[in-house]
C-alpha positions in Angstrom: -14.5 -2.2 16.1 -10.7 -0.7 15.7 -8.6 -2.0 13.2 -4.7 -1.6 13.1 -2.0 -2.7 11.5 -1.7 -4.2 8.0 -5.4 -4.6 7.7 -6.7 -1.1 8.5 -5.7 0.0 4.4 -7.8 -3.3 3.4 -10.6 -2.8 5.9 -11.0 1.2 4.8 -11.3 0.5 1.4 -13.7 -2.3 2.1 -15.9 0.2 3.8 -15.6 2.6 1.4 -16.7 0.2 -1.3 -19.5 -1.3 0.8 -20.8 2.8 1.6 -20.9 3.3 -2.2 -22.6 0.4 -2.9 -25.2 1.1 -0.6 -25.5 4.6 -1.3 -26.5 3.7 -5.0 -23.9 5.5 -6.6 -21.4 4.8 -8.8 -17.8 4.1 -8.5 -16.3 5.4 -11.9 -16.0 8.6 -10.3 -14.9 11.8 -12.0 -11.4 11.4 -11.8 -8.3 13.0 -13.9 -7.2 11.1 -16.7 -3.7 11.8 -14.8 -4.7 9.6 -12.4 -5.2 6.5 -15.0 -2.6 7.1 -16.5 -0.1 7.4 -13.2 -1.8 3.9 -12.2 -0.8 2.7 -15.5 2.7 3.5 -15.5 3.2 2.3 -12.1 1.8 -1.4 -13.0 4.5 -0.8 -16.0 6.6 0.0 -13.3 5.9 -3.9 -11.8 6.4 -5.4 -15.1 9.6 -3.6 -15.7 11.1 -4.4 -12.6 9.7 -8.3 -13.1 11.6 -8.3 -16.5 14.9 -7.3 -14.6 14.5 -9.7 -12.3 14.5 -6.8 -9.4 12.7 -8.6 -6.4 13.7 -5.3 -4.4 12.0 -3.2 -6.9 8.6 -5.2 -6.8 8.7 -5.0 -3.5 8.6 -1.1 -3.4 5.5 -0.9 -5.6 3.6 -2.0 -2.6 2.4 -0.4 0.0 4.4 -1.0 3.5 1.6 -2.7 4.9 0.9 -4.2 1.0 0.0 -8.0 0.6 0.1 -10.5 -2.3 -2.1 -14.0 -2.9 -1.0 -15.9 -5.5 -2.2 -18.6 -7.5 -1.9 -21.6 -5.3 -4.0 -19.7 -2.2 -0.3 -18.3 -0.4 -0.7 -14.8 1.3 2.4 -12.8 1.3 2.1 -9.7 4.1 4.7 -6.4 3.6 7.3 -5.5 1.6 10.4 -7.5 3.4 8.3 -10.3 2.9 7.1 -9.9 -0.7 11.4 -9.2 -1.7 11.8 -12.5 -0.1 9.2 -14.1 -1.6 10.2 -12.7 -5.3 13.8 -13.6 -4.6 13.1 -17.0 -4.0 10.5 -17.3 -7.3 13.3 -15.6 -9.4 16.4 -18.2 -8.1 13.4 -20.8 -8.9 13.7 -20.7 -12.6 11.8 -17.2 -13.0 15.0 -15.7 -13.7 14.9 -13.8 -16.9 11.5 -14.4 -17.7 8.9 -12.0 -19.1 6.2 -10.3 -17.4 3.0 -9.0 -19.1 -0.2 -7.3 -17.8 -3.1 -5.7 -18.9 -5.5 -3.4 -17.0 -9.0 -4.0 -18.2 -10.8 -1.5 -16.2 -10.1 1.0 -13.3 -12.7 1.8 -10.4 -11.9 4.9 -8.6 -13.6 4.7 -4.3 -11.8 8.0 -4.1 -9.5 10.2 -5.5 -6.4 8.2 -3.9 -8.1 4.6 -3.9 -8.8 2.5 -7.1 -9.9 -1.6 -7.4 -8.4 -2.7 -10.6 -9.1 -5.6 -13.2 -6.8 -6.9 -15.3 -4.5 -9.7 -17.4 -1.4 -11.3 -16.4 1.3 -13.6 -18.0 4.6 -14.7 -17.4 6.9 -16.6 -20.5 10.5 -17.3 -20.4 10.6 -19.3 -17.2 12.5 -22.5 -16.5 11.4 -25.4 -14.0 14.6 -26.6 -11.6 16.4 -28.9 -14.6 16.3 -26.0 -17.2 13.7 -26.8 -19.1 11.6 -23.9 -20.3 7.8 -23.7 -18.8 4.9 -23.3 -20.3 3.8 -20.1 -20.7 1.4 -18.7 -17.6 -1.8 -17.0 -17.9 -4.3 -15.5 -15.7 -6.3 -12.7 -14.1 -5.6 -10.4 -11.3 -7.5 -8.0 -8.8 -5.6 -5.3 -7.1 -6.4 -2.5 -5.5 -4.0 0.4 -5.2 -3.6 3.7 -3.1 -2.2 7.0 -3.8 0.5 8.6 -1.0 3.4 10.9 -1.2 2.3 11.4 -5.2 2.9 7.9 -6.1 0.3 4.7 -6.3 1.2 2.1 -4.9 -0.2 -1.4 -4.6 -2.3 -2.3 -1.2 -3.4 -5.6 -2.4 -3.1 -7.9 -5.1 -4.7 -11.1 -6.0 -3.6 -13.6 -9.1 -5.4 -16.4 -10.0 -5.3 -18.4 -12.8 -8.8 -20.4 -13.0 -9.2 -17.7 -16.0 -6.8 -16.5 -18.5 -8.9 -14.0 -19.5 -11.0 -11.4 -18.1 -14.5 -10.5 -19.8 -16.2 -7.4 -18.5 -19.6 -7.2 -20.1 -20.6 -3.8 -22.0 -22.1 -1.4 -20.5 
């Protein structure tokens, strides 16, 4: 079976996952402390440009091909797309709000490919009369790619059934 198109990032590091799974090994591989760190700094990157309200900026830390599912079960495909989408949350009330995130663990397929895990919340918004919302809380899955020397985000999931993330010791 070919796959093109948006999907082919997704279906690759599917495979890739699936083949390491089945080959026993596992997926912390040995990679460079660089390379945390980079992924790190580029989910900053997301916050930051949340915090500034910069719906073009959260756009470009996805792939081209990228996609984001958020809470309520919406998929949004591509960068154009995912601008629009954050333009419209921030003229919503999310304005000015305040962005948090917390990577709980990072699972290297390759060199270039992670999964991660990690904490989300969002404070500061307003609903449509101006009154302040509750604070939002939940838990995301993501996995990111390496190219051109930058990672950027392939996929993204947030949900908010949990608010917090529990990874059980090794």
């Amino acid at each position: 079976m070919e796959v093109e198109g948006p999907m082919k990032t997704a279906f690759y590091a599917s495979a890739v996952f699936a083949l390491g799974l089945l080959m026993g090994g596992t997926l912390h591989s040995r990679t460079r402390p660089q390379s945390r760190d980079e992924i790190s700094r580029a989910i900053y990157a997301f916050t930051s440009a949340w915090d500034r309200s910069n719906a073009e900026a959260l756009s470009q830390s996805f792939a081209p091909e990228g996609s984001l599912v958020i809470p309520q079960g919406m998929m949004i495909q591509g960068r154009t797309a995912i601008e629009s989408f954050y333009s419209g949350v921030f003229g919503r009330g999310y304005q000015g709000s305040r962005a948090e995130s917390s990577i709980k663990r990072i699972t290297f397929l390759r060199h270039d490919i992670a999964f991660l895990d990690g904490e989300w919340s969002i404070s500061g918004a307003h609903d449509t009369t101006g009154n302040k919302r509750a604070e939002e809380r939940g838990i995301f899955f993501a996995v990111v790619v390496r190219r051109d020397r930058k990672w950027l985000i392939a996929a993204l999931r947030e949900q908010t059934s949990a608010a917090e993330l529990r990874i059980p010791d090794k």
